[in-house]
LORO-874411 format. One line per 4 residues: number of its first residue (from 1); for each residue x, y, z of C-alpha. Coordinates in Angstrom, 1 decimal. Example, Ala and Ser with C-alpha at 12.3 -4.5 7.8 and 13.67 -1.06 7.14 Angstrom:
<rs>
1> 12.3:-4.5:7.8 ~ 13.7:-1.1:7.1
</rs>
This chain:
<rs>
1> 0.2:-5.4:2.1 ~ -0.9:-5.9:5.6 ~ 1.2:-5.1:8.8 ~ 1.3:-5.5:12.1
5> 4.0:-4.0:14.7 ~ 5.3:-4.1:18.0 ~ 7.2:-1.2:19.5 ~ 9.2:-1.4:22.6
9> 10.2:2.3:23.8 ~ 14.4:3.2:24.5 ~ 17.5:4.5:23.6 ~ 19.1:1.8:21.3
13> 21.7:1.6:18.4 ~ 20.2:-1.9:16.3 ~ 17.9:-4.8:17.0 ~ 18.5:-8.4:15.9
17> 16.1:-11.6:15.5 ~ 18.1:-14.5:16.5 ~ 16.7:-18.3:17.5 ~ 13.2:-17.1:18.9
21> 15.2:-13.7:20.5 ~ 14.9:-9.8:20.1 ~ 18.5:-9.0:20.7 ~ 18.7:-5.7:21.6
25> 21.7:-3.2:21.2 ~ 21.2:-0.2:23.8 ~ 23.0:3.7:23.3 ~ 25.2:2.1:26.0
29> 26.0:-0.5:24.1 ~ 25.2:-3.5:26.4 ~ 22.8:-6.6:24.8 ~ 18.8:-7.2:26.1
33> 17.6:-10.2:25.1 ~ 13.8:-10.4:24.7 ~ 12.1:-13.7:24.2 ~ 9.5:-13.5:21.3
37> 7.6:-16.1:23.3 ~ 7.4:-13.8:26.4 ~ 6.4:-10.9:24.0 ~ 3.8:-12.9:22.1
41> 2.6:-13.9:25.5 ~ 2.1:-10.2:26.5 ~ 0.2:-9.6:23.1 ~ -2.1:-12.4:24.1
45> -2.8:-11.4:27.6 ~ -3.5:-7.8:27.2 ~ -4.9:-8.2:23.4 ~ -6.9:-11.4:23.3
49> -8.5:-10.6:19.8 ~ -4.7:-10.1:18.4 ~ -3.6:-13.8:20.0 ~ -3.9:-15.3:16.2
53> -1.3:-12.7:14.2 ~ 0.6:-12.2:17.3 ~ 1.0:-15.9:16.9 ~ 1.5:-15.8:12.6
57> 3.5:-12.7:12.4 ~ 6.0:-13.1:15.9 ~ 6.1:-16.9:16.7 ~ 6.0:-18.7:13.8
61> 6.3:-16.1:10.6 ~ 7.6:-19.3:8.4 ~ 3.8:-20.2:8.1 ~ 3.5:-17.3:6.1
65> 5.6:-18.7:3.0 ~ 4.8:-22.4:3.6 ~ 3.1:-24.4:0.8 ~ 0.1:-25.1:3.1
69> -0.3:-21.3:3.9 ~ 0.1:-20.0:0.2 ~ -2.6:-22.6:-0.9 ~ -5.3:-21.5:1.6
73> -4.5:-18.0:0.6 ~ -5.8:-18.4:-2.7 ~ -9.5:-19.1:-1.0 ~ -10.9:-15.9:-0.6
77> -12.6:-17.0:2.4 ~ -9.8:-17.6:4.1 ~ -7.6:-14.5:3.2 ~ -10.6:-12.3:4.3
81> -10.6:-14.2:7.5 ~ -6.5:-13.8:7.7 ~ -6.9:-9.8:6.8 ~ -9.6:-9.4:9.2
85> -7.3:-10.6:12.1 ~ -4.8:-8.3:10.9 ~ -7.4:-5.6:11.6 ~ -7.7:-6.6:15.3
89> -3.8:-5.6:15.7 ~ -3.7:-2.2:17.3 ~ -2.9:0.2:15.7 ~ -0.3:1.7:14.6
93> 1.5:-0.7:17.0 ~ 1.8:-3.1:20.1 ~ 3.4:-1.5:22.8 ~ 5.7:-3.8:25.1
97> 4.7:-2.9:29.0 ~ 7.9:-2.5:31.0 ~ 7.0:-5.4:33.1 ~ 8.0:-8.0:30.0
101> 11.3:-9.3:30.9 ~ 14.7:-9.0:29.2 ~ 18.0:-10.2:30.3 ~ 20.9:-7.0:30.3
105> 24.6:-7.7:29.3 ~ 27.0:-5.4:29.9 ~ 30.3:-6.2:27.9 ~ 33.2:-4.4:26.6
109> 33.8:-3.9:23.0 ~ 37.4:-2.0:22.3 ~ 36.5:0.7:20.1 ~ 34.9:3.8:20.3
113> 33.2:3.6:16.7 ~ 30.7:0.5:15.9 ~ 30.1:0.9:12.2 ~ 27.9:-2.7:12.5
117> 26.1:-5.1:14.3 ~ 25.9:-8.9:12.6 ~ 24.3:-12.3:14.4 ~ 25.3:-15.3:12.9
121> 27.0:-19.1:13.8 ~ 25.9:-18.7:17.0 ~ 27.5:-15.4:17.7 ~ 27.6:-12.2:18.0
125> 30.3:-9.8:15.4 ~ 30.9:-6.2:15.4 ~ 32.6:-4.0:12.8 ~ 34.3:-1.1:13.9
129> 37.0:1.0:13.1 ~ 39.2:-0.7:15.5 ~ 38.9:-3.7:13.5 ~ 36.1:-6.8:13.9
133> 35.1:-8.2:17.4 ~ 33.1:-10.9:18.4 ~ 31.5:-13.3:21.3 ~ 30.2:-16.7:21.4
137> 26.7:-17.1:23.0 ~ 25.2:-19.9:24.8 ~ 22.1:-19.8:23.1 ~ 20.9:-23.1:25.0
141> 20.3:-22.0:28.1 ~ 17.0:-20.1:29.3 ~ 18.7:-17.1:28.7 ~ 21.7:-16.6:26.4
145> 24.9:-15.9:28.2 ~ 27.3:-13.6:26.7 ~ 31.1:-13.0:27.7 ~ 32.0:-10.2:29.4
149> 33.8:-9.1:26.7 ~ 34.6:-9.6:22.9 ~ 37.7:-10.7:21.1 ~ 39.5:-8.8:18.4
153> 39.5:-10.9:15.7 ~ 41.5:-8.4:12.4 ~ 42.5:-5.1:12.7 ~ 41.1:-3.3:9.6
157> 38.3:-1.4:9.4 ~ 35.0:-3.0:9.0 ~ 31.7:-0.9:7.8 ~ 29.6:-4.1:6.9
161> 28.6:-7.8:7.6 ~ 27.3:-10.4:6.0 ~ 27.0:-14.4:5.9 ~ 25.7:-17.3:4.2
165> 26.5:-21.0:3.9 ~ 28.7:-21.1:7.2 ~ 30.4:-18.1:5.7 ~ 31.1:-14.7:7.3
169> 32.2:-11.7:4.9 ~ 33.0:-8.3:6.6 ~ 33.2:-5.3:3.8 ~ 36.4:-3.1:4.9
173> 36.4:-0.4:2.4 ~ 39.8:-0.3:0.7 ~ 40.6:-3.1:2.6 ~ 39.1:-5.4:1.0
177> 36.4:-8.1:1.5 ~ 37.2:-10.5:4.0 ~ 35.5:-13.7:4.9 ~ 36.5:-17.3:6.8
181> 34.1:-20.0:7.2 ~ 35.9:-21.2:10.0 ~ 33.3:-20.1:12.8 ~ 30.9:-22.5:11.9
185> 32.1:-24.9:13.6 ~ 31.7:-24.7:17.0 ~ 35.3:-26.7:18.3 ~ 37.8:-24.1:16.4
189> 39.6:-21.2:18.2 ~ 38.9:-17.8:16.9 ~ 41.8:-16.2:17.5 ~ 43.4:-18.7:14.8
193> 40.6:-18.1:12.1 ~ 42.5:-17.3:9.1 ~ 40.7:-14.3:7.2 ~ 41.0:-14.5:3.6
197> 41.0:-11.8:0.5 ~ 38.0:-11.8:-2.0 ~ 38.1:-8.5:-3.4 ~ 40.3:-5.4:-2.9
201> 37.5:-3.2:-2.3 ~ 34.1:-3.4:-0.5 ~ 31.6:-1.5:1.2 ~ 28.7:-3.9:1.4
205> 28.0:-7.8:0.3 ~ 25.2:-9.6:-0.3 ~ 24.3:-13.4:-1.3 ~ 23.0:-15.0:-4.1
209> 22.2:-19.0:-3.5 ~ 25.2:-19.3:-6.1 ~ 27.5:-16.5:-5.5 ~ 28.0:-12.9:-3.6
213> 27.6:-9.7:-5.0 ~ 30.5:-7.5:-3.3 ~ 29.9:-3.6:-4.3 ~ 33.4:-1.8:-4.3
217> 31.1:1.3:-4.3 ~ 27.1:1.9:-3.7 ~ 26.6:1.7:-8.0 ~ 29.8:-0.7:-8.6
221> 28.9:-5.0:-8.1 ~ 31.0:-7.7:-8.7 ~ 29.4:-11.2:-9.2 ~ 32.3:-13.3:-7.2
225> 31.6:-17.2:-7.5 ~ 31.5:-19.4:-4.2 ~ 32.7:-22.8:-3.9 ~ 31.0:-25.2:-1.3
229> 31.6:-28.3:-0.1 ~ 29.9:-30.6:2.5 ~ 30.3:-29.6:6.1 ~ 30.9:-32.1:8.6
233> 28.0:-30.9:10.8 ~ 24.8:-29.3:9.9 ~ 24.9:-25.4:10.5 ~ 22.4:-23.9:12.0
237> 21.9:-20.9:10.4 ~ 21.1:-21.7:6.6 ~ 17.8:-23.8:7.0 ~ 16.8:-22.2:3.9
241> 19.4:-23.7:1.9 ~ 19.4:-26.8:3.9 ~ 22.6:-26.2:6.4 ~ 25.2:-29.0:4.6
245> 26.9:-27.0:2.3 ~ 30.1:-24.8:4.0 ~ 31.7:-21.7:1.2 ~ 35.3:-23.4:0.8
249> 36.0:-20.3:-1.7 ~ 35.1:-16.9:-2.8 ~ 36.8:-15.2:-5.6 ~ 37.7:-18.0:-8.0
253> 35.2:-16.7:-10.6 ~ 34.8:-13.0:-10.9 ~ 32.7:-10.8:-13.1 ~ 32.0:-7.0:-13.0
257> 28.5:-6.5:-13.4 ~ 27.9:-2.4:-13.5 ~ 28.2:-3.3:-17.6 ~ 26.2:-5.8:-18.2
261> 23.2:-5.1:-15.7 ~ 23.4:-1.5:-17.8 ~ 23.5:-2.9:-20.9 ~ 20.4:-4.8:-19.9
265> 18.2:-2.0:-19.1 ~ 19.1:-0.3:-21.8 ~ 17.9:-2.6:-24.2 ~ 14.5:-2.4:-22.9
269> 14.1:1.3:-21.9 ~ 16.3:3.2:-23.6 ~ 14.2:6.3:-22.9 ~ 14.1:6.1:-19.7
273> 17.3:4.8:-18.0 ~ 20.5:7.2:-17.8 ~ 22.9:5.6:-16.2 ~ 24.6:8.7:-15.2
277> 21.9:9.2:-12.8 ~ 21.9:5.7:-11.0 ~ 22.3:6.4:-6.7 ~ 22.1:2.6:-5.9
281> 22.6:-1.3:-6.7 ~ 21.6:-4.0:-4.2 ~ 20.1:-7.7:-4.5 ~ 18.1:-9.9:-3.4
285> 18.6:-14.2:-3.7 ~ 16.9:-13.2:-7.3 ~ 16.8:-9.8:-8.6 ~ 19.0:-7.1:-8.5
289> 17.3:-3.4:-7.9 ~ 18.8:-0.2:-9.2 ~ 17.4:3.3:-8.0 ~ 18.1:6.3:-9.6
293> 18.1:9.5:-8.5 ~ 15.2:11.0:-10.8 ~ 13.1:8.3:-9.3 ~ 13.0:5.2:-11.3
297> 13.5:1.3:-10.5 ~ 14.5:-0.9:-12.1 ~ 14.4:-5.1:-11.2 ~ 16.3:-7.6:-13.1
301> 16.2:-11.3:-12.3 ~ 19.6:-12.9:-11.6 ~ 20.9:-15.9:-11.7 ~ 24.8:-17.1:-10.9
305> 26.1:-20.0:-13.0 ~ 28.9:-22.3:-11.2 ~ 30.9:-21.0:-14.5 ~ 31.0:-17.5:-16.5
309> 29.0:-14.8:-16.2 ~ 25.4:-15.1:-14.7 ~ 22.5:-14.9:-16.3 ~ 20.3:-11.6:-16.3
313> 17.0:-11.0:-17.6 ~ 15.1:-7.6:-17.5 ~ 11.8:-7.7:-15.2 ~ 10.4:-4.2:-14.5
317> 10.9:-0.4:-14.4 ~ 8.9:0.7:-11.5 ~ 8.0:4.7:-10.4 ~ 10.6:4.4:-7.1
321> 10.7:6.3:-4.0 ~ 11.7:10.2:-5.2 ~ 14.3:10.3:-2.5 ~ 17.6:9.5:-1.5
325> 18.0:5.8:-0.9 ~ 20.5:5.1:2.3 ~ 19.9:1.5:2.4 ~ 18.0:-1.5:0.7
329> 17.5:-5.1:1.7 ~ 15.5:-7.7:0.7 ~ 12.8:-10.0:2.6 ~ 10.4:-13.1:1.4
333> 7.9:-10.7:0.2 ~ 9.7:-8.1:-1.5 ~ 12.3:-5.3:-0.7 ~ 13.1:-3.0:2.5
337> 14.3:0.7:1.6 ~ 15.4:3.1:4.2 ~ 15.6:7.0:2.8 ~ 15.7:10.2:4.7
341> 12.5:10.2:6.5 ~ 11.0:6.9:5.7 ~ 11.3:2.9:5.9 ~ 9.3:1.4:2.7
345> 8.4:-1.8:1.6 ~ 8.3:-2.6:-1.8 ~ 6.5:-5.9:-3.6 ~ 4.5:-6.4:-6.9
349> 5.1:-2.8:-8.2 ~ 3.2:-1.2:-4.9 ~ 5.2:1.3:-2.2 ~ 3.9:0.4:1.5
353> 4.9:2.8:4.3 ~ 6.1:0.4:7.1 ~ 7.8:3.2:9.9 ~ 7.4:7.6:8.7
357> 10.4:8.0:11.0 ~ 14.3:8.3:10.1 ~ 16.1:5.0:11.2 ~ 19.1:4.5:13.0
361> 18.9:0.7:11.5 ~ 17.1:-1.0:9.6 ~ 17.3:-5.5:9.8 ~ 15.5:-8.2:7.6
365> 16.0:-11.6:8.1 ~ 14.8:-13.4:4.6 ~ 17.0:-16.7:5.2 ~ 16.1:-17.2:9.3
369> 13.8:-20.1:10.1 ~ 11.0:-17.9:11.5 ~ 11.8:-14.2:10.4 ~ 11.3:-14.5:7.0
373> 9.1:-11.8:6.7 ~ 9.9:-9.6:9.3 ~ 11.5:-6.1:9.9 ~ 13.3:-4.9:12.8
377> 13.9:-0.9:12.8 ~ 15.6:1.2:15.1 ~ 15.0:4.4:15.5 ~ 15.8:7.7:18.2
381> 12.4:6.7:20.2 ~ 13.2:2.6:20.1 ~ 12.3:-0.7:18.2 ~ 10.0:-1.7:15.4
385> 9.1:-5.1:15.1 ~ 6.9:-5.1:12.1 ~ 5.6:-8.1:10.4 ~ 4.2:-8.0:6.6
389> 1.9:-9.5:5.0 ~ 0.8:-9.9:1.3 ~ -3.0:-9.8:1.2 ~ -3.2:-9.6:-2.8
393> -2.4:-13.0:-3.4 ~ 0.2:-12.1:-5.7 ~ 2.8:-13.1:-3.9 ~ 6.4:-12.9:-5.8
397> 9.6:-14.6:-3.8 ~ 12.1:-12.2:-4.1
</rs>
């Protein structure tokens, strides 16, 4: 796996790649919006021989998992040309001068905790412990304008956000998962979205093209089915899945999965797995990953039906990361783990180092239009932009 990274030094809480912007959440808690055209610009100028994965990795990343790209990968001429580029990229990152310009927000959020940052239907959400907040951007203008301040939108406690499919779901603990696809369009009022009840517990969420996985606890997933329908304008966040189907339902089908994903694994390894020892559950569009806490890995491909229970079939035990896992999520080329110390990347059964620092937050972006394959981290000293790159030409979708 080949990277390249572009740091930009500060005092930040979370970093967010949005329509061809690093959105930037400072200690203070006000927004700087970077342009990545500005930044690959800088790249360019000061590192001429970088100009083409500048270009690749920051401008247009969706190149990387075209059809066209993957089939002149498989000429060894041409991925030797494509990894020697990479090995013009400084090393062990870019460094943003402070003369690239950002534009600064100040606006006032009313809490004093922010549990989580989210960017999606065009605006910006916050969880909290107050409750959820957000704030619609212009994103059309040369730089994105921002209201001065956000709106409450529920009261309960929100640790976690997520959307898909016009949809946003907020994880409130023992409140419950909440979602409304009612912000995706741009003409409705949000202080008259109605929030409705998935689940009765939630923590985290996370998609599958036919369903969400909601985890009432780190090791405890529920497969709950979604029902689209057409939207009546193309949304402008799901290019992956082609932005004409709006969630009209989550919930109608439910199915615990701890069980069955168990009972899985332990038809093919039943020397290996205890489930007693199991620290963490998370998914990708395809597979769902289980970590345990003696260092093992586990990968089973997934696949949600419209009706009944999905489909599951073993892939891999893997030697993990021996370490705590505090979070996990998925990209193009793989998966993202964040544990004490470290940020990994982890695709076709190999561990790649992508930040030895502890994170404050770690962001993937596997269903943007040109951050499919690219991490943001935050950390004490600032922001990661890293970029990936699978140089084996064993390339599995996750």
């Amino acid at each position: 796996m080949r990277t390249a990274t572009i740091y930009i030094p500060g005092d930040f809480e979370d970093a967010y790649l949005y329509m061809g912007w690093l959105v930037v959440v400072t200690a203070e808690r006000s927004f700087r919006f970077y342009s990545l055209d500005d930044i690959v610009a800088e790249v360019c100028k000061l590192v001429p021989s970088s100009a083409y994965i500048a270009e690749l990795m920051f401008r247009h990343n969706e190149w990387l998992t075209s059809a066209q790209f993957m089939s002149l990968a498989k000429t060894p001429s041409a991925l030797e040309e494509v990894v020697r580029q990479f090995n013009l990229f400084p090393k062990p990152h870019f460094q943003i001068p402070p003369e690239v310009g950002f534009k600064e927000h100040d606006v006032r959020i009313d809490t004093n905790v922010v549990l989580d940052y989210f960017i999606y239907n065009r605006q910006i959400y916050v969880g909290s412990k107050d409750g959820l907040f957000s704030a619609i951007v212009d994103w059309d203008e040369d730089v994105p304008l921002l209201p001065a301040r956000f709106r409450k939108r529920f009261e309960q406690r929100c640790i976690n956000l997520t959307g898909r499919f016009g949809a946003v779901a907020a994880s409130c603990g023992d409140d419950g998962l909440l979602w409304s696809a009612e912000d995706a369009y741009g003409d409705l009022n949000p202080e008259n979205t109605q929030w409705e009840l998935a689940e009765d517990k939630s923590v985290r969420a996370r998609w599958l093209p036919n369903g969400i996985i909601n985890y009432k606890t780190a090791i405890d997933p529920n497969l709950l089915g979604i029902r689209k329908t057409r939207s009546r304008e193309r949304l402008a966040d799901d290019q992956d899945d082609h932005g004409d189907l709006i969630v009209a339902a989550i919930g109608e089908e439910r199915t615990p999965l701890q069980q069955l994903l168990l009972s899985e694994i332990k038809s093919h390894t039943p020397d290996v797995f205890d489930a007693d020892l199991i620290q963490y559950i998370f998914n990708s569009d395809k597979v769902v990953f289980i970590f345990t806490f003696d260092g093992h890995f586990f990968a089973l491909d997934v696949k949600a039906r419209k009706v009944g229970p999905p489909q599951l079939r073993f892939s891999h035990t893997y030697k993990g990361a021996d370490t705590r896992i505090l979070s996990a999520a998925a990209t193009k080329l793989g998966a993202v783990l964040e544990t004490d110390h470290r940020v990994w990347h982890f695709a076709n059964g190999e561990w790649t180092p992508v930040l030895d620092s502890r994170a404050i937050s770690v962001r993937t972006f596997p269903n943007a239009k040109n951050s499919h394959n690219l991490i943001s981290v935050t950390t004490q000293d600032g922001v990661y932009l890293v970029g990936m790159f699978d140089d084996t030409r064993r390339l599995v979708t996750m």
